[in-house]
C-alpha positions in Angstrom: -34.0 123.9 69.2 -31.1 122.8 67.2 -29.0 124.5 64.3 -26.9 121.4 63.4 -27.9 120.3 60.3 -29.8 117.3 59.7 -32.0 115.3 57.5 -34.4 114.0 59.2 -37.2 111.1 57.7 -40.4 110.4 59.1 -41.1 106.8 59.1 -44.3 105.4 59.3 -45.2 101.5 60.4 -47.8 99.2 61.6 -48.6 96.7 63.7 -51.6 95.1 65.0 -53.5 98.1 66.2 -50.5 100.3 66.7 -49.1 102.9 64.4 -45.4 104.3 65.2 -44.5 107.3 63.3 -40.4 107.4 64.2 -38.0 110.4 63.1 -34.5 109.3 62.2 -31.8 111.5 61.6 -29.8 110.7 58.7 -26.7 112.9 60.4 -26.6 115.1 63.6 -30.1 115.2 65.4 -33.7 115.3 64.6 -34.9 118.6 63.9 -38.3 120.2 61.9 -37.5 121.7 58.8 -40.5 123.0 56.4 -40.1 119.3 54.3 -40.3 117.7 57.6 -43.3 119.2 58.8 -44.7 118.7 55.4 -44.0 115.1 55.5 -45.2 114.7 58.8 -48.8 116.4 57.5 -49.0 113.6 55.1 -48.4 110.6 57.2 -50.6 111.8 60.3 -53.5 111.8 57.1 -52.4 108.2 56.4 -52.7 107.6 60.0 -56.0 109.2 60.7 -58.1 107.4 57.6 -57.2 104.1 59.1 -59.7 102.2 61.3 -57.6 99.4 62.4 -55.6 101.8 64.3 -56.1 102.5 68.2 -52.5 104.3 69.3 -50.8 106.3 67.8 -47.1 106.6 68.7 -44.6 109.6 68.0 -41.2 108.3 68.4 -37.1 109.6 68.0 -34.0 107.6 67.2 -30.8 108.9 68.3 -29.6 111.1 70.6 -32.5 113.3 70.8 -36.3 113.0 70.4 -36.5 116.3 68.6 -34.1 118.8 69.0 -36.5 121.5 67.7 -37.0 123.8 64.3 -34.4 123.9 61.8 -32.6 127.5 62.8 -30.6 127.9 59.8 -33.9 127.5 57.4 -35.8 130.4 60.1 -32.6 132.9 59.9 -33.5 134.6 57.4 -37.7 134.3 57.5 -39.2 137.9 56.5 -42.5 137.9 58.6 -44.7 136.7 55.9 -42.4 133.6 55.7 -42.7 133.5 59.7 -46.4 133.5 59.2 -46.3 130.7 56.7 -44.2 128.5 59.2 -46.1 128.9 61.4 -49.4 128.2 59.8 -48.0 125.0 58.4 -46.8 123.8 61.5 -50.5 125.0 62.9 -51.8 122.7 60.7 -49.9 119.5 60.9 -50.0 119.9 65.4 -53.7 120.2 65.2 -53.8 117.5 62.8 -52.3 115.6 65.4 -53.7 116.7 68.4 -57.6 115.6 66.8 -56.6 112.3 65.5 -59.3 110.0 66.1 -56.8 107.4 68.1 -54.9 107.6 71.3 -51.8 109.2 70.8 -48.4 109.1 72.5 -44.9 110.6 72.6 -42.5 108.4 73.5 -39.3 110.6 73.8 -35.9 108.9 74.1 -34.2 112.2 74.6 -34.8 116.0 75.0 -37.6 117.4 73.4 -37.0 121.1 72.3 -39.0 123.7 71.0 -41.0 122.2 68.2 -40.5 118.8 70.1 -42.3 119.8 73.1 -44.8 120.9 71.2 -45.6 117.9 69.1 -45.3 116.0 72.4 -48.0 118.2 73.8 -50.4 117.8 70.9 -50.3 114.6 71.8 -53.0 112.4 74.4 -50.0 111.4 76.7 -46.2 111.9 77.0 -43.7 109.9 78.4 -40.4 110.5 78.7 -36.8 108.9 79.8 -35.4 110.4 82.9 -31.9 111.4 81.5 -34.1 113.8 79.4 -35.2 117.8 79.4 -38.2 119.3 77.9 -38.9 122.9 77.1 -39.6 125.8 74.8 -36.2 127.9 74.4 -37.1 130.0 71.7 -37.1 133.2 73.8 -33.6 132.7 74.3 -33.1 133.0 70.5 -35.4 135.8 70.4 -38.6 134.0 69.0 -41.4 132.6 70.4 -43.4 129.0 69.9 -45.3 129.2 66.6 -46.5 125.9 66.8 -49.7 126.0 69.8 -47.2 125.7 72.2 -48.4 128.7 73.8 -51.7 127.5 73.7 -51.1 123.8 75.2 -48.9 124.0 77.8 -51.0 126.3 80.2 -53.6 123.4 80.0 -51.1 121.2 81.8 -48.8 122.9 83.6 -51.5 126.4 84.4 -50.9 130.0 83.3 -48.1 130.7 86.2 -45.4 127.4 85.6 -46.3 128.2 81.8 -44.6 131.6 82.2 -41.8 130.5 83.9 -41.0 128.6 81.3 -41.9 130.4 78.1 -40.4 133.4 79.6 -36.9 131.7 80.6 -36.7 129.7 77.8 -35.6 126.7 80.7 -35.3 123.4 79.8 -36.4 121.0 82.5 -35.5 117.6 84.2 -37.9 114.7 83.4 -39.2 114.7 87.0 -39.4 118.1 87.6 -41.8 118.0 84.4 -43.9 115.1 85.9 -44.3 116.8 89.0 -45.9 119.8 87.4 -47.8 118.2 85.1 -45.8 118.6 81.3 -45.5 115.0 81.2 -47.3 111.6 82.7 -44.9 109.5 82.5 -40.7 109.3 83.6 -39.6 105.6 82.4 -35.3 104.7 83.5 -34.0 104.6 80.1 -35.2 104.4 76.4 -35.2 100.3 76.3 -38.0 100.7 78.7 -40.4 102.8 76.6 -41.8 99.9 75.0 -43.0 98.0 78.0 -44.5 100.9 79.8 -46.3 101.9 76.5 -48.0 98.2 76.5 -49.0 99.4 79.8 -50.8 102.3 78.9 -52.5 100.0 75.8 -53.8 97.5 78.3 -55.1 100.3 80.5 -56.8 101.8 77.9 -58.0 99.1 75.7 -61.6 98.7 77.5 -62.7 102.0 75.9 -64.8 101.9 73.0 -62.5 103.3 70.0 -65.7 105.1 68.7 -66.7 106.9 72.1 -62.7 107.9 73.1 -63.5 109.4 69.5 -65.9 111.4 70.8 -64.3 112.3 74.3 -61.5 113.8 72.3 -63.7 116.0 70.6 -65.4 116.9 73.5 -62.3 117.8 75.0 -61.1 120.2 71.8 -64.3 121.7 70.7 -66.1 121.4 73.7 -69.6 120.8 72.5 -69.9 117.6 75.0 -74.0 117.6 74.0 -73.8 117.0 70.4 -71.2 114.6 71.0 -73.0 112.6 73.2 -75.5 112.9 71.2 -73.9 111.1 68.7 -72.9 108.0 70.4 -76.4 106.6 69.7 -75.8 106.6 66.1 -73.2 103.9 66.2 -73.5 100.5 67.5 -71.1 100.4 70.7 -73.6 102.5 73.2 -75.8 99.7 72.3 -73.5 97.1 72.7 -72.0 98.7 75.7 -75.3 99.6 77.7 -76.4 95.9 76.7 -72.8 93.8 77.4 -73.8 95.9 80.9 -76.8 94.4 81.7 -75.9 91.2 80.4 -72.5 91.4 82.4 -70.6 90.3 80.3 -67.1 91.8 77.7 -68.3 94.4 75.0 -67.4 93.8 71.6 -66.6 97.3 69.9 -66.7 98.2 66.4 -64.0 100.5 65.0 -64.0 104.1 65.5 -65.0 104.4 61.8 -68.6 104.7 62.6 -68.7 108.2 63.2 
């Protein structure tokens, strides 16, 4: 969390089958203010309507990734106002965490409150090792309002999870891969880009349309209607066949739903 000021952008940009979506503080560091969030809501839309797309990647410039909420904006919240925050941030992180692509955080810095918990709405994290991660907010008498409650017992279980939410602790890089918060602990920030082309390549052989699906799976849990489903689009046909034929699939975008 951060009570600097700053006003932070949310940048959006293409290429080939990657989107970035890039914060960039205009002064200070990047933190979420009620226009950022709202900003952010409108380019993961963007983002999520385009078939061309297969990664998603969440990404800070300067010294931080994301410092956190914007403190002086949540001073003086009455509990309705809270409630309101909350819901809007709600929104946005679940838009983000049921995107139909692969999604990353690439985080050149710390990631505080609100940061850590868009980095855990996303697929996979990676991180430079120079860098903490955590949810302070106890120590400024709040709590996460944003799922981070929620998502970080599914990586790091309901005992590391309270050690953390309780203390408020920030924590090294490693110590964060070890226990599961993150996947990935890269040297410095100029090597976030080749260890992301990594993680394309590794993932590429998927079928866009049934990672779709697995995603799904994974949120809502119905596995059986989703699997159901992949025989209403073309790539179980095309995978089952390239199979038997032994030879490369050719997929079709995740549009067909």
């Amino acid at each position: 969390m951060a009570d600097e000021k700053s006003q932070t952008e949310v940048h959006l940009s293409k290429e080939g089958q990657v989107a970035t979506i890039r914060f960039v503080p205009a002064a200070g560091v990047n933190i979420f203010s009620s226009r950022v969030i709202g900003t952010l809501g409108t380019v993961v839309e963007k983002v999520a309507a385009d078939p061309r797309v297969r990664f998603v990647v969440f990404r800070g410039e300067g010294r931080v990734f994301l410092a956190g909420a914007d403190i002086s904006e949540m001073r003086h919240f009455t509990e309705d106002q809270g409630r309101a925050f909350a819901t809007n941030g709600h929104n946005v992180f679940n838009a983000i965490e049921a995107l139909p692509q692969i999604t990353f955080a690439a985080m050149n810095g710390h990631a505080m409150g609100g940061g850590c918990e868009l980095a855990m709405a996303c697929d996979f994290r990676l991180i430079v090792k120079d860098a903490r991660i955590g949810q302070p907010e106890t120590r400024l008498g709040l709590i996460p309002g944003w799922g981070g409650t929620q998502r970080i017992t599914r990586y790091v279980g309901l005992g590391q999870a309270r050690r953390l939410l309780f203390s408020g602790e920030a924590i090294p890089a490693e110590e964060a891969l070890r226990i599961g918060l993150v996947d990935e602990v890269v040297p410095s920030a100029a090597d976030l880009d080749a260890a992301l082309q990594r993680w394309f390549k590794m993932l590429a052989p998927g079928s866009p349309a049934a990672i779709t699906r697995v995603k799904r799976a994974l949120l809502q849990r119905d596995e059986i209607a989703e699997f159901g489903k992949c025989f209403s689009c073309s790539d179980a046909r095309e995978g089952t066949t390239a199979f038997l034929e032994k030879r490369q699939p050719s997929w079709a975008t995740w549009e067909a739903q």
